[in-house]
N, C-alpha and C positions, 0 to 999 in steps of 0.2 A: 586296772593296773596290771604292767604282768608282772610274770613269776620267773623273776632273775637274780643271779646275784654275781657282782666282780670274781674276777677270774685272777689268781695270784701269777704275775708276771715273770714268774721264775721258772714256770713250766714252758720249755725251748720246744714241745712239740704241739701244745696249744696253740703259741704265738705263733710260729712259720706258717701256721695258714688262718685265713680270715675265716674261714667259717669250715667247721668241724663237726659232721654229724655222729653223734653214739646208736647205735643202733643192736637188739636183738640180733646176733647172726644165726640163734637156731629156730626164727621165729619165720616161716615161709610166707607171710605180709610182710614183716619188715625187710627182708630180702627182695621180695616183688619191689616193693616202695622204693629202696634203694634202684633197683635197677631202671624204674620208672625216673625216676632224679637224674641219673645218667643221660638218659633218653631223651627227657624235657629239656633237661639244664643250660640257661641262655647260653652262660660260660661256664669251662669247668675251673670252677672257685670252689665249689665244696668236695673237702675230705671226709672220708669215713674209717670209721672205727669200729670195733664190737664193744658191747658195754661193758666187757669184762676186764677192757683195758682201762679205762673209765676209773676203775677201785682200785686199780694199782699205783695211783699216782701220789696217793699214802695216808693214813690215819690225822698224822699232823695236820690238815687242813680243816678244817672245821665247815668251810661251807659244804662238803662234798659228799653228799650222802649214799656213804657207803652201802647201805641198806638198799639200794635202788632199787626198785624191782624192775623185770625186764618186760613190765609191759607199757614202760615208758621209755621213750625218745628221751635227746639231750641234744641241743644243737647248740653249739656255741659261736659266737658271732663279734669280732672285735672283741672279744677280754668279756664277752656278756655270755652267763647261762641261761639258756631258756628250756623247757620241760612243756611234756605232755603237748595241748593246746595251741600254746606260746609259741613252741618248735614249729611246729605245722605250718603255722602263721607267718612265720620268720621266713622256714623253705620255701614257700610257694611265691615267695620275692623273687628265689632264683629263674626259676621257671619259665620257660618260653609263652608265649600266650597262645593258647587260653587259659592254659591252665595259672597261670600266675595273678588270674583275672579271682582266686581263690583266695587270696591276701585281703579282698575285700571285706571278709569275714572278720575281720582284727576288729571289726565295731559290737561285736558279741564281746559281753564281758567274759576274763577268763576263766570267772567260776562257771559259766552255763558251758563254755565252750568243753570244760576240765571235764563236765559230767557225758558230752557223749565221747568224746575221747575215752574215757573209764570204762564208760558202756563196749565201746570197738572193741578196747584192749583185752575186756575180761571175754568178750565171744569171741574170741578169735579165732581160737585151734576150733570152736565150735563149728563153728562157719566155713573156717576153709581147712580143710583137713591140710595137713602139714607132708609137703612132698618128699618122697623117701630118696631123691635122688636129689645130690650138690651144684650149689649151681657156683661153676669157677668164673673167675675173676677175669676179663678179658685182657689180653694184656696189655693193651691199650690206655687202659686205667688203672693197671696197679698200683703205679707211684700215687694213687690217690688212696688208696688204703693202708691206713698205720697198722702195725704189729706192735708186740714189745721189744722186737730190733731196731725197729725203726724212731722209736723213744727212748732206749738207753744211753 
């Protein structure tokens, strides 16, 4: 079963794109990943965001766990949240082949799937030391990246 839940249709920067990824911005995998999505992406259908825009959309919601911690993803997809496992599973739809050839993993339940996703997310900065230099936005794709201008 995965690990989703409706998305309140009042938020106008959710809805204007079909698929919305939350992503670490000060986490040097989840920026690699990101730029790899770019790279792969059949179409470019998915948005990105940093997860700190994520808790700003406000207390009142009850599904939205403000508590997130940032070594999980959020991808949202038609009005659906997806997290950790789920997320992975969901992107790699988008993906050119071969790499979208990685969706076939959706038949791993998402408890087994959750534990090495946990496992990646907690060695992370272990593994890849974190690069001290920014990686900017091409400007090709900026309009793919939200801010909290671009949501107010």
């Amino acid at each position: 079963m995965e690990n989703h839940s409706t998305i309140d249709s009042a938020h106008s920067h959710q809805n204007a794109h079909r698929a919305l990824l939350y992503f670490d911005g000060d986490c040097y995998l989840c920026n690699r990943s990101v730029q790899f999505i770019l790279a792969n992406e059949k179409n470019e259908t998915i948005f990105f965001a940093p997860l700190s825009l994520r808790k700003l959309i406000g207390p009142e919601h009850d599904y939205i766990d403000h508590t997130a911690q940032s070594d999980s993803i959020v991808f949202l997809e038609n009005g659906m949240e997806y997290e950790k496992y789920d997320a992975v599973i969901r992107i790699s739809r988008y993906l050119k082949f071969p790499h979208s050839l990685f969706a076939l993993f959706r038949i791993i339940p998402t408890s087994i799937g959750n534990i090495f996703y946990n496992y990646i997310a907690k060695n992370r900065c272990r593994w890849i030391k974190n690069n001290t230099s920014c990686w900017v936005i091409n400007p090709k794709n900026a309009h793919r990246f939200l801010t909290t201008s671009t949501i107010a």
